[in-house]
C-alpha positions in Angstrom: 76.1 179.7 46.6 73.4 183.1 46.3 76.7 185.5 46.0 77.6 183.6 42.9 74.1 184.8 41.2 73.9 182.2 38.9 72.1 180.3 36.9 72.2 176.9 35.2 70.3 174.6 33.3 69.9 170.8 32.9 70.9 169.6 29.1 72.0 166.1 29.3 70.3 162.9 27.7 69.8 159.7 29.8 71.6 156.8 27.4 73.7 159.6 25.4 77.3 159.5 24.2 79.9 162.2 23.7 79.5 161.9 20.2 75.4 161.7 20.2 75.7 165.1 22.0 78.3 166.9 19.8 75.7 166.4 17.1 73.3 168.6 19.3 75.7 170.9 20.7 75.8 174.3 19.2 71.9 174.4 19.0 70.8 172.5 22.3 73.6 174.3 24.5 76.1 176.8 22.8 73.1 179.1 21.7 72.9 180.0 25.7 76.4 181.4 25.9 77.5 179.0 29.0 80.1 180.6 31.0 80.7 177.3 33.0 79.8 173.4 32.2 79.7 170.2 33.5 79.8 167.1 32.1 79.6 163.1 32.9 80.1 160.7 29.5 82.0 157.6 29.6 79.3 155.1 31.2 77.5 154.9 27.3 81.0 155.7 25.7 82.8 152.6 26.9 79.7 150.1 25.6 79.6 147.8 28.4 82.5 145.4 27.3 86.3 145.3 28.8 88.5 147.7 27.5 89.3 148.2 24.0 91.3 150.6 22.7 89.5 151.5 19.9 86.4 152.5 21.3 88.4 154.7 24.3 90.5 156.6 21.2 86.9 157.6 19.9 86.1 158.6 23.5 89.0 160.7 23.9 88.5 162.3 20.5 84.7 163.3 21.3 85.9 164.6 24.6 88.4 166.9 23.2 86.3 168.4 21.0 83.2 169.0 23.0 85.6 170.7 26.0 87.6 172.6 23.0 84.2 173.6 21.7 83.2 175.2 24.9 86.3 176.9 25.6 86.0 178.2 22.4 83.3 179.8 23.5 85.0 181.1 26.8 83.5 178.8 28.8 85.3 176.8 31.6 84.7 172.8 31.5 84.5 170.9 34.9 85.2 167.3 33.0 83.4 164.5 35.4 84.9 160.7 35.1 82.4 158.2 34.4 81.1 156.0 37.8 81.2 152.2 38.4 78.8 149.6 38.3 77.3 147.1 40.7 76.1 144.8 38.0 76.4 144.1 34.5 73.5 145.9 32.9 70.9 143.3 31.2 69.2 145.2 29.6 72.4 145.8 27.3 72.0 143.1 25.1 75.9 143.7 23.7 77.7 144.1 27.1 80.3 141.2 27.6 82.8 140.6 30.3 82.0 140.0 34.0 81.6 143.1 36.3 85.0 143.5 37.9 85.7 143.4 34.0 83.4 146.5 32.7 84.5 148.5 36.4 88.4 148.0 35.5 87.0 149.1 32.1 85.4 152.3 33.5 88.5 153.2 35.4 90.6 152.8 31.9 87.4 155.5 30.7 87.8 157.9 33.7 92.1 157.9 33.0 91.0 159.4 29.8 88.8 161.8 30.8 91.6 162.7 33.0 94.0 162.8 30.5 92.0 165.0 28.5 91.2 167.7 31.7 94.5 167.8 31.6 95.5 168.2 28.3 93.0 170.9 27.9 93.9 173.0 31.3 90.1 171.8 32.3 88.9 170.6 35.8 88.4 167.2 36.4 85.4 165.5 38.8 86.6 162.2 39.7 83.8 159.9 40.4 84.9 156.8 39.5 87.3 156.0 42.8 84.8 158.1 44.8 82.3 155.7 44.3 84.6 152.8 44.3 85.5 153.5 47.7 81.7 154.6 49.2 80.2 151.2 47.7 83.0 149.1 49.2 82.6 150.6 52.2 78.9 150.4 52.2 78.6 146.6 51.4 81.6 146.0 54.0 78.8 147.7 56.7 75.3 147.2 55.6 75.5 143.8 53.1 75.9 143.4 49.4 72.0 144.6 48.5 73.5 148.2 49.1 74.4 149.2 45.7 76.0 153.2 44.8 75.6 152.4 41.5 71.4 151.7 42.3 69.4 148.8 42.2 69.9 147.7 38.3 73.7 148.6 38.4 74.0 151.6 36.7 71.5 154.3 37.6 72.2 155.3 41.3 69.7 156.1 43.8 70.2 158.8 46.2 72.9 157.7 48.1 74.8 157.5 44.7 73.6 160.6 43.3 75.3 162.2 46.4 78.5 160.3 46.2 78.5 161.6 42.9 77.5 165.2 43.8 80.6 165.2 46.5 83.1 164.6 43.3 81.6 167.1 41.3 81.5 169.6 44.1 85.1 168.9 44.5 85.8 169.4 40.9 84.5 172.6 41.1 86.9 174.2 43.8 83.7 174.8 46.6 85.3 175.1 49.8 81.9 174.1 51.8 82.3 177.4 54.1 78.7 178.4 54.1 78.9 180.7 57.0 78.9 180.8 60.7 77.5 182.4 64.1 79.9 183.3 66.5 78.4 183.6 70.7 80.1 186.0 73.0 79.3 184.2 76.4 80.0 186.9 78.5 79.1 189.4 76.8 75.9 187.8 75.8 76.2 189.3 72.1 75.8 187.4 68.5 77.5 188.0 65.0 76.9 186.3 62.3 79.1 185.9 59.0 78.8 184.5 55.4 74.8 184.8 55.1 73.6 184.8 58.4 72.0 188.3 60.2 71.4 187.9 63.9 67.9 189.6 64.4 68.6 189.1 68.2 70.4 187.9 71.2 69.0 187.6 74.4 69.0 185.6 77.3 71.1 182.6 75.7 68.9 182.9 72.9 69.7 183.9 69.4 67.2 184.7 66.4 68.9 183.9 62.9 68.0 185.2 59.2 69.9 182.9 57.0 70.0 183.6 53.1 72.6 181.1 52.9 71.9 177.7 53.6 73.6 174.4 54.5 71.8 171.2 52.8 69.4 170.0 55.1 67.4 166.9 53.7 66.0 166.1 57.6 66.9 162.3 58.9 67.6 159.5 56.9 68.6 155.9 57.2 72.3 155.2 57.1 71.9 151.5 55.8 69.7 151.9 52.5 70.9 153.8 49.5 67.8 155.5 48.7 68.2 157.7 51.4 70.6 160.8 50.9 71.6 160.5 54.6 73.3 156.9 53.6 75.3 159.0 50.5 76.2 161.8 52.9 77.8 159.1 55.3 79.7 157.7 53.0 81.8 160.4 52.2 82.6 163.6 54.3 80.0 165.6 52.5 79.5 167.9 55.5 83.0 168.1 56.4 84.4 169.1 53.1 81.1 170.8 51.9 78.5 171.6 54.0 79.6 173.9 57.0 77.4 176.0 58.8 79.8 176.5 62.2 78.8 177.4 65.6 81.8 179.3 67.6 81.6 180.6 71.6 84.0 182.9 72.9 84.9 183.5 76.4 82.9 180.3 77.8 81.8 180.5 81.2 81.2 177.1 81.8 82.9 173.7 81.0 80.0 172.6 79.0 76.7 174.1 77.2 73.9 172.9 75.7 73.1 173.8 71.9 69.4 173.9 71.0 68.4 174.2 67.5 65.2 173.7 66.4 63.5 170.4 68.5 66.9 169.0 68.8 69.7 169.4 71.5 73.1 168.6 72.4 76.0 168.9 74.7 79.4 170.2 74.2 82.3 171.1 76.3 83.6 174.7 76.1 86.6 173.5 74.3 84.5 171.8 71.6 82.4 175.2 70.9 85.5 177.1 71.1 86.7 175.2 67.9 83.5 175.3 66.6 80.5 172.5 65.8 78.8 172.0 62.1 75.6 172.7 63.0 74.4 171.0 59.5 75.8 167.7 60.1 75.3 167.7 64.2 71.5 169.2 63.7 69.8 166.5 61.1 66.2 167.6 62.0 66.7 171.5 62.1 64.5 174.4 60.8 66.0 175.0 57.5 64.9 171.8 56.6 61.2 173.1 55.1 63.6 175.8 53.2 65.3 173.2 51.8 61.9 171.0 50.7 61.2 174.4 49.1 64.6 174.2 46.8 64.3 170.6 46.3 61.5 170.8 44.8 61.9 173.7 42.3 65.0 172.0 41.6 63.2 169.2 40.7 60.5 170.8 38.6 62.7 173.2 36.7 65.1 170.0 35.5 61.7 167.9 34.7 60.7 171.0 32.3 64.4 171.5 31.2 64.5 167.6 29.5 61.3 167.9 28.4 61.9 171.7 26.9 64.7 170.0 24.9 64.5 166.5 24.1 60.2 166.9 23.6 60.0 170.2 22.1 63.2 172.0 21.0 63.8 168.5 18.7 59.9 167.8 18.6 57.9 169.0 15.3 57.5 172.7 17.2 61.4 173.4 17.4 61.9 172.2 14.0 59.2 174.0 12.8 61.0 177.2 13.9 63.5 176.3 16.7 64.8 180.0 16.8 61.5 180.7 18.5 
């Protein structure tokens, strides 16, 4: 969203709780005056064992403090629920209970978060039946090695991280209009809205400048969850999210080919007249070395962002003199 002109950083802990991170707050994330903030604690919080009340009173106590905390600081809080799991976690040498036992669990966690977005007038990201559903779905299709919740049961792979992404994205009101480019057919003339300049349109041809762009990760697999293609089909990420729309006007035939990029495909007149998502029709399309760009500065800048912290702002240098 370039109109929005924002920026945002990358402050959480792998393994942390909503109390570990109240302790590190002010200094770690307060000190950059956050006018917006996301957040996903529960799956640490609720200790891998069945539900027990005690432990989700302390949650819901360390939740309303952190999201009064920010609001205290005028910031707005986009509270996420905490996921599932596809297996209990053995590494956690504590965790009891089978794993329908630690997911009803979860979904005792996520009514809290809920309770507490709504207590505090905050927005609420509702992962926890989102990828409920999607991992259902996905071993009801492709087998029971397909796990959301990622190979050892709790960390997802991509598919996850996008079923996850689609409840956050939710949570935070987008609408998924990223623009559109409307084609006149008979009077062979372009317009494009929302981000997109048409440079020129000419003999059924139209040349685009797009600063606004639909994610584009090129082809995938549907049937591993690795692949961000499986996590987009699980959900109706493009649908609800990701719309870059192609409209004709006054057709002069029943049907037309689109070509974008390598790839092309046929539509009737009334089908471009309502309009076609080029993102989701067009996997293999030419934003997609734009979007290998973003990826990975993405990647790097939240790489240096953990490290910044966790290495260096709590190392010997930031104690040293963490104002520097």
């Amino acid at each position: 969203m370039p109109e929005l002109q924002m920026t945002c950083r990358q402050y959480g802990w792998g393994g942390e709780q909503v109390g570990g991170f109240l302790g590190r707050m002010q200094s770690d994330v307060l000190r950059f005056k956050p006018t917006v903030a996301t957040t996903c604690y529960g799956m640490n919080d609720f200790r891998y064992v069945p539900f027990d009340a005690t432990i989700g009173a302390e949650y819901k106590k360390n939740q309303t403090t952190m999201v009064k905390a920010f609001q205290a600081e005028g910031c707005r809080v986009v509270i996420g629920s905490p996921g599932i799991i596809d297996s209990v976690p053995h590494w956690v040498k504590s965790a009891a209970g089978t794993q329908q036992d630690l997911n009803l669990s979860l979904s005792r966690f996520r009514n809290i978060a809920a309770e507490v977005a709504r207590e505090t007038g905050s927005d609420f990201a509702d992962t926890w039946p989102v990828m409920m559903i999607a991992d259902q779905a996905a071993k009801k299709q492709y087998g029971p090695d397909f796990k959301v919740s990622g190979k050892d049961g709790v960390h997802p792979a991509w598919a996850g991280q996008v079923v996850m992404a689609y409840g956050f994205l939710k949570g935070l009101g987008l609408d998924g209009n990223l623009g559109s480019v409307t084609y006149d057919a008979s009077g062979k003339s372009a317009v494009g809205e929302g981000g997109h300049e048409i440079l020129e349109s000419k003999d059924g041809k139209i040349t685009i400048r797009s600063n606004r762009l639909p994610f584009s990760p090129g082809p995938g697999v549907l049937d591993k969850d690795d692949s961000l293609r499986a996590g987009m089909a699980l959900v109706p990420f493009d649908d609800e999210l990701n719309r870059f729309t192609f409209r004709l006007i006054s057709p002069e035939a029943s049907s037309y080919t689109v070509t974008w990029g390598a790839q092309s495909r046929t539509y009737t007149a009334t089908q471009l007249e309502t309009g076609i998502n080029l993102a989701k029709d067009f996997e293999d399309n030419p934003l997609v070395p734009a979007m290998k760009k973003v990826w990975e500065a993405v990647a790097e800048k939240q790489e240096y962002e953990t490290r910044q912290i966790k290495e260096l702002v709590h190392g010997p240098e930031g104690k040293a003199d963490r104002e520097a």
